[in-house]
C-alpha positions in Angstrom: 11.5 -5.5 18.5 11.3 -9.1 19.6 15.0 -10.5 20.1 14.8 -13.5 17.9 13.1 -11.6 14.8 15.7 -11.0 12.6 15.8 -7.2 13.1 19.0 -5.8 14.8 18.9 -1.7 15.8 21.8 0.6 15.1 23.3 2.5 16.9 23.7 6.5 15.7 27.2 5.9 14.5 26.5 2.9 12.1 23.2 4.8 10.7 25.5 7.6 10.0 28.3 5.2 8.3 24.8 3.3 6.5 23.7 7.0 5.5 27.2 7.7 3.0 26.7 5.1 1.2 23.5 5.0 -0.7 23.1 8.6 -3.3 19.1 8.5 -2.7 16.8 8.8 -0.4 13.2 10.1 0.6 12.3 13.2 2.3 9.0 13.0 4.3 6.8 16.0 5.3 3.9 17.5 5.6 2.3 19.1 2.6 -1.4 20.9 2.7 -2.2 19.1 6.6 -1.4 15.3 4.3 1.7 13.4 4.5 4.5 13.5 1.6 7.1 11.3 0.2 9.5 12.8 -2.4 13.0 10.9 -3.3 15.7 12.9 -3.5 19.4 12.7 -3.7 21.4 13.9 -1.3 24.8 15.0 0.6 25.9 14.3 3.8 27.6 17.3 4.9 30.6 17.6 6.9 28.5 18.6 10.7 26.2 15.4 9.4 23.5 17.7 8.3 21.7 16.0 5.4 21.7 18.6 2.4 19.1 18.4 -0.5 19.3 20.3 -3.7 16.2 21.7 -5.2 14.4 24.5 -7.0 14.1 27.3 -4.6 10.0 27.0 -6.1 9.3 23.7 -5.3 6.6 22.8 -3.2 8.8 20.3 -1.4 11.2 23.3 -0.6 8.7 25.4 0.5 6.8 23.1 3.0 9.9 22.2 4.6 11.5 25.2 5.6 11.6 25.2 9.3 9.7 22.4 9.8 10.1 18.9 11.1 10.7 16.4 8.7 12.2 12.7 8.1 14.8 11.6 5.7 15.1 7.6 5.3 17.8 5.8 3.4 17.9 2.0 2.7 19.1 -0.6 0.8 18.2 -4.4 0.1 18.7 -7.7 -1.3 16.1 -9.4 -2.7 18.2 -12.6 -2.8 19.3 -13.2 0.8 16.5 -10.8 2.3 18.6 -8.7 4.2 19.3 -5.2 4.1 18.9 -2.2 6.6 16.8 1.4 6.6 18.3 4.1 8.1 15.9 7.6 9.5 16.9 10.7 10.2 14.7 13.2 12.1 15.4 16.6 12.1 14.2 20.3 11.4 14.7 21.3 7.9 15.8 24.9 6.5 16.7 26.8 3.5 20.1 27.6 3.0 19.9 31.5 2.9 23.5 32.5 3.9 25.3 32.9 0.5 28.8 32.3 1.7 27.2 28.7 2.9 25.2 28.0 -0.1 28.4 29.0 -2.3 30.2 26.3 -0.8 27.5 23.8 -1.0 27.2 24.4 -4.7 31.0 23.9 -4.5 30.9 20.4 -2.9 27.6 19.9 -2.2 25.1 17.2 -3.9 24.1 18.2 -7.7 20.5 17.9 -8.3 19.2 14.9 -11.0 17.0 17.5 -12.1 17.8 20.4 -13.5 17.5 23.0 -10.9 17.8 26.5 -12.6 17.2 28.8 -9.2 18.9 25.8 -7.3 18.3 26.1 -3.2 19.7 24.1 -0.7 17.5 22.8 1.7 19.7 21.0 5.8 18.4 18.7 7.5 19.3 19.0 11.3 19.9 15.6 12.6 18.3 15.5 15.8 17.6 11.6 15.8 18.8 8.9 14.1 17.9 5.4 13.7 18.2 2.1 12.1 18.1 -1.3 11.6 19.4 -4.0 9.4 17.5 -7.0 8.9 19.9 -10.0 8.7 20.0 -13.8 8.7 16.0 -14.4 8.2 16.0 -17.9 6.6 13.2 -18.0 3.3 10.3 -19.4 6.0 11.4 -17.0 8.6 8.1 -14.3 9.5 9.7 -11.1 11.0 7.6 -9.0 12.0 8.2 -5.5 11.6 
């Protein structure tokens, strides 16, 4: 990024801070050799895994499981044009140890859909990044 375009990277930390604060975001995989986009709500568990809820039959579940896949979070405002987007990259998996997917249903995210054979599906956070776009005056060009 060019220093003077209004962009400003994050550092792990904030992106994590960023990542609690918004209930959706959008999973992105691969589905049938084609890129996917699916938003989802979401938990950010308590080792920073990113936890999804689903139907253990989705498609989205079953394409994911053990395979790298990116989560992005973000939030803007129109108004002042600022806001930040926040990316985690990490190796998905079904939940498939009861004890652990017992206490996700306990505290973990509830689906906005109903989920009758509800599976949980972590998202290992191997990288993390961010920016927040800040201070662009209405004439201002960033270029992303």
């Amino acid at each position: 990024m060019h220093r003077h375009d209004g962009f400003r990277e994050l550092d792990r930390q904030e992106c994590l801070r960023l990542l609690e604060q918004v209930p959706l975001g959008r999973v992105v995989y691969t589905e049938n050799a084609l890129p996917a986009v699916l938003p989802v709500n979401f938990f950010l568990d308590r080792d920073l895994g990113v936890v999804l809820r689903t139907s253990a039959a989705s498609r989205m579940a079953r394409a994911v499981d053990t395979s790298v896949v990116a989560f992005e979070v973000d939030r803007f405002e129109e108004a002042t044009r600022s806001g930040w987007s926040v990316v985690v990259t990490g190796r998905a998996a079904l939940v498939t140890d009861p004890a652990e997917a017992e206490r996700l249903a306990r505290s973990g995210p509830v689906s906005w859909a109903p989920v009758g054979d509800g599976a949980f599906v972590r998202i290992e956070p191997e990288l993390v990044t961010g920016r927040v776009l800040e201070n662009v005056s209405p004439g201002h060009r960033a270029t992303a």
